[in-house]
Backbone as JSON Lines, residues from 0, in Angstrom:
{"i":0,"aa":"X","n":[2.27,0.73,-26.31],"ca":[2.06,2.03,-25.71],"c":[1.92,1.86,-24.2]}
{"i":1,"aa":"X","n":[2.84,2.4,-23.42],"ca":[2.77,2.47,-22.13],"c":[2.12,4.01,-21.55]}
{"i":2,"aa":"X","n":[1.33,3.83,-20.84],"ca":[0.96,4.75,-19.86],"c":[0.16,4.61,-18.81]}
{"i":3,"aa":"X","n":[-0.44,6.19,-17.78],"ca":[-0.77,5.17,-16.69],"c":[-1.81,3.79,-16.55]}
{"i":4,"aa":"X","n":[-2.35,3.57,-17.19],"ca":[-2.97,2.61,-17.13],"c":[-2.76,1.17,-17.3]}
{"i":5,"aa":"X","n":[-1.25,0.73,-18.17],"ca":[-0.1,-0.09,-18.66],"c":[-0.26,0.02,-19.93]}
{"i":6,"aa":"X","n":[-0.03,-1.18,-20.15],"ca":[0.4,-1.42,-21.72],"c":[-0.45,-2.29,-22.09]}
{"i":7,"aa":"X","n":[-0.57,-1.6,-23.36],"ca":[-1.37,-2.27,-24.59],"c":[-0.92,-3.41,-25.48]}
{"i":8,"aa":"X","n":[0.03,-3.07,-26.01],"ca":[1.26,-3.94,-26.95],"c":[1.46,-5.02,-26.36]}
{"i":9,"aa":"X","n":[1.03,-5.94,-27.4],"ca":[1.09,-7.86,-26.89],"c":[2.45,-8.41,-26.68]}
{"i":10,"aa":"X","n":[3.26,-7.64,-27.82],"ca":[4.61,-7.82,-27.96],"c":[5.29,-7.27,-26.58]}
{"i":11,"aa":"X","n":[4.66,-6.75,-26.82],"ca":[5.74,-5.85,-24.91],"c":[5.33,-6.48,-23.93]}
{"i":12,"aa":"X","n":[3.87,-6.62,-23.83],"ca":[3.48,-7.49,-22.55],"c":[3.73,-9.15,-22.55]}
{"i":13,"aa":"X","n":[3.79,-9.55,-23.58],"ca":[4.48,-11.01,-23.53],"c":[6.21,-10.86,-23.05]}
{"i":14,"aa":"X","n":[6.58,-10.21,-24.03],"ca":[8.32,-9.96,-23.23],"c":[8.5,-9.26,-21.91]}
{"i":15,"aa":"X","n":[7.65,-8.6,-21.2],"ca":[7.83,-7.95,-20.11],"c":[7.16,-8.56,-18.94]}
{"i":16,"aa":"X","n":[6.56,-10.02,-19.38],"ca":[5.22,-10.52,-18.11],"c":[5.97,-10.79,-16.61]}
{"i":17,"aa":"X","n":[6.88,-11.25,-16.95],"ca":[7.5,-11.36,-15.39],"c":[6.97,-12.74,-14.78]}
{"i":18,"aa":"X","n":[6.67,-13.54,-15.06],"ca":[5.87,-15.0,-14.19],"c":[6.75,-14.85,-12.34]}
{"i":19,"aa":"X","n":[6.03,-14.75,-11.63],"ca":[6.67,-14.81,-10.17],"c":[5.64,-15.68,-9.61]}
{"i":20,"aa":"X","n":[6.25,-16.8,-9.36],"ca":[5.49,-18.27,-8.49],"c":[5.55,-17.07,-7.31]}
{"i":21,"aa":"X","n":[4.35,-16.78,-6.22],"ca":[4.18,-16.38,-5.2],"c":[4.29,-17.41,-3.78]}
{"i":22,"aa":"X","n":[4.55,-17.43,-2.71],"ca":[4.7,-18.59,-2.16],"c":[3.1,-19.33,-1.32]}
{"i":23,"aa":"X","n":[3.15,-20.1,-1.16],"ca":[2.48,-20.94,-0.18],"c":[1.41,-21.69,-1.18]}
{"i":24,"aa":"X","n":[0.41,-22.05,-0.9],"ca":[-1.27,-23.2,-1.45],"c":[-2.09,-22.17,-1.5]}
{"i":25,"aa":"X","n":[-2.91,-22.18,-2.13],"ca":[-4.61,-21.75,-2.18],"c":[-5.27,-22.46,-2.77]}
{"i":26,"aa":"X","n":[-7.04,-21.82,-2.49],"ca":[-7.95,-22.82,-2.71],"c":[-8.46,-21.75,-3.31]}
{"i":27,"aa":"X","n":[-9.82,-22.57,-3.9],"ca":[-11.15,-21.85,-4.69],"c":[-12.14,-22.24,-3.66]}
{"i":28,"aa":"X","n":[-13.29,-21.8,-2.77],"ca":[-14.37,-22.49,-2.21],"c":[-15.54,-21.47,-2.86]}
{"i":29,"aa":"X","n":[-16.26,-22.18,-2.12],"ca":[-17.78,-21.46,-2.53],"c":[-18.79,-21.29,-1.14]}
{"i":30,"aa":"X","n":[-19.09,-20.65,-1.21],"ca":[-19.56,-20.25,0.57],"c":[-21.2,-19.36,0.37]}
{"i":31,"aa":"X","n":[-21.95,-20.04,1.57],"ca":[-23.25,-19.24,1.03],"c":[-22.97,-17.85,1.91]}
{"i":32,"aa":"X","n":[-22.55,-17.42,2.45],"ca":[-22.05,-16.17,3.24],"c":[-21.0,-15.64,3.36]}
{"i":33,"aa":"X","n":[-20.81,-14.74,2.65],"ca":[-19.02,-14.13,3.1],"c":[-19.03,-13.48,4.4]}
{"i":34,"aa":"X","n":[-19.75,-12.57,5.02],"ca":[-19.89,-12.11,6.46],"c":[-19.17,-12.85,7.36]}
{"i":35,"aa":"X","n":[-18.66,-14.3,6.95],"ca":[-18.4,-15.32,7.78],"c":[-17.13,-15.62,7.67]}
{"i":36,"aa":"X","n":[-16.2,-14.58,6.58],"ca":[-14.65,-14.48,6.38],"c":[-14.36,-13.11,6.86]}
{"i":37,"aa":"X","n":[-13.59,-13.06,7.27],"ca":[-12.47,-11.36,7.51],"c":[-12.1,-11.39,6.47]}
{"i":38,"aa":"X","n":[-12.37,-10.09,5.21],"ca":[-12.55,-9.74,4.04],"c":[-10.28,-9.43,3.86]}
{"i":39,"aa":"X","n":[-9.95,-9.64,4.87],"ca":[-8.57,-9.34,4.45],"c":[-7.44,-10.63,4.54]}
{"i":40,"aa":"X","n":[-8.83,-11.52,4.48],"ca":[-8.44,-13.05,4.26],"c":[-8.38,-13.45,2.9]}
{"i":41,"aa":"X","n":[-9.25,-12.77,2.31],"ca":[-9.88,-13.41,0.86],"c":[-9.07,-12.3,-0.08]}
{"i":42,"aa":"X","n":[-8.3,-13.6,-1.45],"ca":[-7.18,-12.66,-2.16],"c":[-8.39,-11.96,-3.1]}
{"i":43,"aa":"X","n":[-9.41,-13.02,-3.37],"ca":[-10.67,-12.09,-4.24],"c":[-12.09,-12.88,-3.83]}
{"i":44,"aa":"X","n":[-13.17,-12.23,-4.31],"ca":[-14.07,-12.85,-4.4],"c":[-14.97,-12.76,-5.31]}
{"i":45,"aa":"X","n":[-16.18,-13.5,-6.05],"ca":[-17.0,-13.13,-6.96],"c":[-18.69,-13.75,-6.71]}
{"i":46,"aa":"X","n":[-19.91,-13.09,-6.81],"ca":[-20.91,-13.37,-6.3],"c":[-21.46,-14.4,-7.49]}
{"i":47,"aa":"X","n":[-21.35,-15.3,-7.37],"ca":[-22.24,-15.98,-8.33],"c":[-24.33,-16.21,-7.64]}
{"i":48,"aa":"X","n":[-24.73,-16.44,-8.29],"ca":[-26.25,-16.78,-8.21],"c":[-25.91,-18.13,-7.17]}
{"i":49,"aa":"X","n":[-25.19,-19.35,-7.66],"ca":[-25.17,-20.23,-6.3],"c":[-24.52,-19.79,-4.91]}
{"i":50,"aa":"X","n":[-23.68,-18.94,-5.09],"ca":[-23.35,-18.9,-3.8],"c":[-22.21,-17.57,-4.27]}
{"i":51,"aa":"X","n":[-21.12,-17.16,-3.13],"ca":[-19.87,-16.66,-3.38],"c":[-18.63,-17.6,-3.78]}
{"i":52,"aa":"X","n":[-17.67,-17.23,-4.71],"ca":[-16.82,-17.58,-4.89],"c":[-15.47,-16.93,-4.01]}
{"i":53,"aa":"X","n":[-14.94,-17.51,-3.23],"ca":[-13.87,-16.37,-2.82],"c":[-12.73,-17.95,-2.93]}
{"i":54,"aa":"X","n":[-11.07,-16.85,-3.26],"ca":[-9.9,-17.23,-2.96],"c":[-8.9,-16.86,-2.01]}
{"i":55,"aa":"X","n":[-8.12,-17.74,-1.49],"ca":[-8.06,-17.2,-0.11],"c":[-6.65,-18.54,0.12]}
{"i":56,"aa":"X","n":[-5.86,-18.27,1.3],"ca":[-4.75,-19.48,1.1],"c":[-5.82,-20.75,1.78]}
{"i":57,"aa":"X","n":[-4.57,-21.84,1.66],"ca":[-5.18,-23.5,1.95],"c":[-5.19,-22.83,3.81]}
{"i":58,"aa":"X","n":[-4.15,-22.25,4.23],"ca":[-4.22,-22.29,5.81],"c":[-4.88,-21.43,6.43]}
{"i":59,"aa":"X","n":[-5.57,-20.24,5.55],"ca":[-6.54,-19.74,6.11],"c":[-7.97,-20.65,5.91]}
{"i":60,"aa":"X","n":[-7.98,-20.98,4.8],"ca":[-9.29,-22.01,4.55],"c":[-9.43,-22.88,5.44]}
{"i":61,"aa":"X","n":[-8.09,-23.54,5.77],"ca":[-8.62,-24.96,7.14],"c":[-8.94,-23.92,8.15]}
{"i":62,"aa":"X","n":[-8.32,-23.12,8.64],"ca":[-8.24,-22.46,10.05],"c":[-9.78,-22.06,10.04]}
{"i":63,"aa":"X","n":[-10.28,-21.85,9.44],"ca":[-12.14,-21.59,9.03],"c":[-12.89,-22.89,8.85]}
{"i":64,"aa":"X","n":[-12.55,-23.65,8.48],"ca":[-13.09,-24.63,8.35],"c":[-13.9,-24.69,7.26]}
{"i":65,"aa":"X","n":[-13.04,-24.31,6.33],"ca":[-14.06,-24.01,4.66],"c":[-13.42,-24.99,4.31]}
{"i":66,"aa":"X","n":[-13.9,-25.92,3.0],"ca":[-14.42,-26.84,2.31],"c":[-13.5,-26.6,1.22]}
{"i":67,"aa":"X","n":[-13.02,-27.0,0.34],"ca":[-12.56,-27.37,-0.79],"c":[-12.11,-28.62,-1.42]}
{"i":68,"aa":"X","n":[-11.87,-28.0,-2.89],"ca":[-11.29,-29.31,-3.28],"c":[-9.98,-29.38,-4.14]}
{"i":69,"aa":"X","n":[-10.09,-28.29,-4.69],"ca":[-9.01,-27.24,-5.37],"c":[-7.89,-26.92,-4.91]}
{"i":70,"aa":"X","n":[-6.37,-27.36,-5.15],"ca":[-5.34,-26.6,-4.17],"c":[-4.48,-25.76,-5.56]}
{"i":71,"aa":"X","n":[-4.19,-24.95,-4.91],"ca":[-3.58,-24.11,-6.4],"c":[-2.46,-23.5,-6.01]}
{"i":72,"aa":"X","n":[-1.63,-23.37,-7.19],"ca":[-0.53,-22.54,-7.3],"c":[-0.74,-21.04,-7.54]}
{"i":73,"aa":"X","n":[0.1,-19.72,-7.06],"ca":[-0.58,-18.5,-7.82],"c":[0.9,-17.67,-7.92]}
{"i":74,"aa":"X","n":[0.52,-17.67,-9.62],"ca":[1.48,-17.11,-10.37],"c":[1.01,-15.61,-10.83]}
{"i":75,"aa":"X","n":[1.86,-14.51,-10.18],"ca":[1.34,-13.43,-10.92],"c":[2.61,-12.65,-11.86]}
{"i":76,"aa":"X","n":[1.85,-11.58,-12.84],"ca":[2.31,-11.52,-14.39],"c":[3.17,-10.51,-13.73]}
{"i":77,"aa":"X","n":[4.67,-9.84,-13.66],"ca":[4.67,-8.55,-13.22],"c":[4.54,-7.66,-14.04]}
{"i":78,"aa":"X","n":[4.3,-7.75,-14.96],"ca":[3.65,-6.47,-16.39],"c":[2.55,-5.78,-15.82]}
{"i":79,"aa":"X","n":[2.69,-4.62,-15.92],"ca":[1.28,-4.07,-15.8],"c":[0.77,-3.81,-16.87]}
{"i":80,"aa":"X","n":[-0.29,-4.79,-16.61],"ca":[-0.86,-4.62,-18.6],"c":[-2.85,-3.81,-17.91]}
{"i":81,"aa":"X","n":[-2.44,-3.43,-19.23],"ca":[-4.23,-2.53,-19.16],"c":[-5.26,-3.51,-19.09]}
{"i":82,"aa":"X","n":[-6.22,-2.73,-18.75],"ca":[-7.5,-3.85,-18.91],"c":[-8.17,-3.92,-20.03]}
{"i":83,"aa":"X","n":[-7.38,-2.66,-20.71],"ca":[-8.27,-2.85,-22.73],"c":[-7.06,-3.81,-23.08]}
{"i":84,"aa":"X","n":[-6.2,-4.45,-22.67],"ca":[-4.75,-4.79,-23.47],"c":[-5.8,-6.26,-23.83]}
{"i":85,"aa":"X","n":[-5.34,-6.6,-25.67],"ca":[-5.82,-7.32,-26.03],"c":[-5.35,-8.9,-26.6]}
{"i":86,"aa":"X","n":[-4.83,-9.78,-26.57],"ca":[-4.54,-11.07,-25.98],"c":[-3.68,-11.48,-25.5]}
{"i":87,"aa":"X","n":[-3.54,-11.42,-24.34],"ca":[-2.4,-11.13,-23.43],"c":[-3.04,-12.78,-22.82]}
{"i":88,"aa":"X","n":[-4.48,-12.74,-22.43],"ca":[-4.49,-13.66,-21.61],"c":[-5.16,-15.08,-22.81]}
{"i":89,"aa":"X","n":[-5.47,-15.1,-24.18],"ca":[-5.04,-15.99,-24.65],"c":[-3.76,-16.13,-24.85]}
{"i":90,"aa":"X","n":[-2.79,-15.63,-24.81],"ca":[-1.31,-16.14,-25.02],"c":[-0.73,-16.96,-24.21]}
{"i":91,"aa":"X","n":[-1.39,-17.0,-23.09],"ca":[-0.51,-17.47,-21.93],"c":[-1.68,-18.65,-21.57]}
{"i":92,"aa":"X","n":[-2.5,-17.99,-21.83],"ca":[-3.42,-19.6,-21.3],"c":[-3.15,-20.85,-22.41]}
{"i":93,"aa":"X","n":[-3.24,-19.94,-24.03],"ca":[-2.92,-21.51,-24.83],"c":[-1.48,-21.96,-24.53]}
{"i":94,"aa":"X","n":[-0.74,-21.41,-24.32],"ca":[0.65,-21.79,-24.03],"c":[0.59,-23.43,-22.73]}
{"i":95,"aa":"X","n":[-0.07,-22.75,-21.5],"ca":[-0.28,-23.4,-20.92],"c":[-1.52,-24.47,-21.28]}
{"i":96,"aa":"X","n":[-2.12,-24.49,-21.8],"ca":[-3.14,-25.65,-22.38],"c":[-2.22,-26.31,-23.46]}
{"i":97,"aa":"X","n":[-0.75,-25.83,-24.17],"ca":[-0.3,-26.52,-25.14],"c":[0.41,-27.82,-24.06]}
{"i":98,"aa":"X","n":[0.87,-27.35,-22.61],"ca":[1.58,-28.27,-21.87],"c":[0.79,-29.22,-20.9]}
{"i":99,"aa":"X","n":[-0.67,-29.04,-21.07],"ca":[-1.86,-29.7,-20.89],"c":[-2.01,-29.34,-18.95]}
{"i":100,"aa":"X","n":[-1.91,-27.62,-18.93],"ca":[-2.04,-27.11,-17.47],"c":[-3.12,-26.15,-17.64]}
{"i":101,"aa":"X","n":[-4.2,-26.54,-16.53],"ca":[-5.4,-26.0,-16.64],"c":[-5.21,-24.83,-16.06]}
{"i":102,"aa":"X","n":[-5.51,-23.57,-16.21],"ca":[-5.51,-22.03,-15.43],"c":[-7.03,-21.51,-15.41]}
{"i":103,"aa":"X","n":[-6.63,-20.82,-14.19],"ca":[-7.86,-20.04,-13.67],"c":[-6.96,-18.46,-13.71]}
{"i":104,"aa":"X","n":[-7.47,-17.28,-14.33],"ca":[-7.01,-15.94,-14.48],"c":[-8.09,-15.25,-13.69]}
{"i":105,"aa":"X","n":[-7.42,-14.35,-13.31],"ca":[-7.69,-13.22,-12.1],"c":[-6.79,-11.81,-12.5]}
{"i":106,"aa":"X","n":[-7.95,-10.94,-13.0],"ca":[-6.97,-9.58,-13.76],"c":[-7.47,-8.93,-12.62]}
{"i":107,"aa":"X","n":[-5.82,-7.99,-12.3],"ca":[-6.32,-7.22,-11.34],"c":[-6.28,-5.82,-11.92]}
{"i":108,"aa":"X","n":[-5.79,-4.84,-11.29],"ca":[-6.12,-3.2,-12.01],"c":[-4.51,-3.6,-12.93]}
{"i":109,"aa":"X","n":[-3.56,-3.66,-11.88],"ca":[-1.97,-3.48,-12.54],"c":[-1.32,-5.23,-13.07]}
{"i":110,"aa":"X","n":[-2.08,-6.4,-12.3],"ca":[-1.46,-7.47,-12.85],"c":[-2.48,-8.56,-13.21]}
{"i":111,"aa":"X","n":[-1.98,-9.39,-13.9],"ca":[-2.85,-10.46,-13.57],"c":[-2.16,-11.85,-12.94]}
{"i":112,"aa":"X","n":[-3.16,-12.63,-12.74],"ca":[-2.65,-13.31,-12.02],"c":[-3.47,-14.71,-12.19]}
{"i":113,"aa":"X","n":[-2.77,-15.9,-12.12],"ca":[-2.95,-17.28,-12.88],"c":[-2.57,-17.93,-11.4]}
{"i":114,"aa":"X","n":[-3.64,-18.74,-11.57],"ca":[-3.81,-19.91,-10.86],"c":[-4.3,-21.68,-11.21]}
{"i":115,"aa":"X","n":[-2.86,-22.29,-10.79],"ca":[-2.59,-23.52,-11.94],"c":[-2.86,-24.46,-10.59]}
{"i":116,"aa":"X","n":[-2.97,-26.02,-10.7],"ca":[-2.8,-26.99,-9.73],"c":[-1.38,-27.01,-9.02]}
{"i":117,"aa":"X","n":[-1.44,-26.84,-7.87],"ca":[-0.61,-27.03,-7.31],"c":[0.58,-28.15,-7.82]}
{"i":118,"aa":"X","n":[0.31,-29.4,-8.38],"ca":[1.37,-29.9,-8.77],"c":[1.85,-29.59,-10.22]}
{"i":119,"aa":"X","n":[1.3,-28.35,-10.38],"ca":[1.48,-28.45,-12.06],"c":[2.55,-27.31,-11.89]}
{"i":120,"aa":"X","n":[2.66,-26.06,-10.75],"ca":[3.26,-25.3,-10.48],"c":[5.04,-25.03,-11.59]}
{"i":121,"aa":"X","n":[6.0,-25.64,-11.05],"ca":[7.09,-25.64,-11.85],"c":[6.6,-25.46,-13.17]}
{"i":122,"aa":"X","n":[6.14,-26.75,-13.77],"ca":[5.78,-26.73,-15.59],"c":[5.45,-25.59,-15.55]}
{"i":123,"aa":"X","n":[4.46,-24.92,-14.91],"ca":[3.64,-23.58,-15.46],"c":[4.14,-22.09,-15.79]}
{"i":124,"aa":"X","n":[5.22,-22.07,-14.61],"ca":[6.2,-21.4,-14.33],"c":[7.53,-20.96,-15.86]}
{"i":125,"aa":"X","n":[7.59,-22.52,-15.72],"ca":[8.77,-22.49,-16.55],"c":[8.05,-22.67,-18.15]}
{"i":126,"aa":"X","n":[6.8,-22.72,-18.44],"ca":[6.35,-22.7,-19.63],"c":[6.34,-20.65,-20.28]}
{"i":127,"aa":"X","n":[5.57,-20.47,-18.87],"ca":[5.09,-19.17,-18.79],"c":[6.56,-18.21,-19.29]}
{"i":128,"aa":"X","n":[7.65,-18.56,-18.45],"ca":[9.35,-17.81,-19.18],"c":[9.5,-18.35,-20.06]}
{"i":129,"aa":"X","n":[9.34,-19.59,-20.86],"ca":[9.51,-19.56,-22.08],"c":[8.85,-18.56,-23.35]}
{"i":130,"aa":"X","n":[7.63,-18.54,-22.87],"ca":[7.12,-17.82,-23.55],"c":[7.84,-16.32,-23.8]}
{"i":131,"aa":"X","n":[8.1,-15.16,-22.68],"ca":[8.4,-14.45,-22.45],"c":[9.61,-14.24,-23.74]}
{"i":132,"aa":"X","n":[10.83,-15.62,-24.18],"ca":[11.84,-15.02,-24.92],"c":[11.6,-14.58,-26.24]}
């Protein structure tokens, strides 16, 4: 069922995901202050109790002089799948755990979006369209 909100149907959203490698590096850091990023740096962020989590590219991170250790690939789904849509993101994560590629998921309102090791990029890519047939 499509409407505005996307789609529900696993079957549709597995055949319709779209995998698009986006270009350049990113990182994961952890920062005790966000005040200390231009908020239109950071692709997201999340408050944990130790600190903030924000993601953000590798060349904005050096240019700040933030810390990591993490370099990542970011693959987003072009399906717009709902946020009730229901295993959309086990499908694609065991897929990728069957090819032994670790993911980090990031649902946004209209996509989601997977973030693999940078050298794992291709495999992930090309696991992720397999899936899709």
């Amino acid at each position: 069922m499509k409407d505005q909100i996307g789609l529900t149907n696993l079957k549709e959203l597995i055949s319709g995901m779209e995998p698009i490698l986006n270009p350049g590096r990113y990182i994961f850091a952890t920062v005790k202050k966000l005040d200390a990023i231009p908020r239109n740096l950071t692709i997201c962020e999340i408050t944990e109790q130790e600190g903030a989590t924000v993601v953000m590219s590798k060349a904005d991170a050096d240019s700040l002089g933030i810390e990591y250790k993490y370099i990542a690939a970011w693959i987003t789904l072009k399906v717009h799948s709902s946020l009730e849509a229901v295993g959309l993101t086990a499908s694609f994560s065991a897929t990728l755990a069957d090819h032994d590629i670790s993911c980090n998921v990031i649902a946004g309102y209209y996509h989601d979006h997977i973030f693999v090791n940078y050298m794992d990029k291709d495999r992930a890519l090309q696991a992720l369209l397999e899936l899709t047939y």
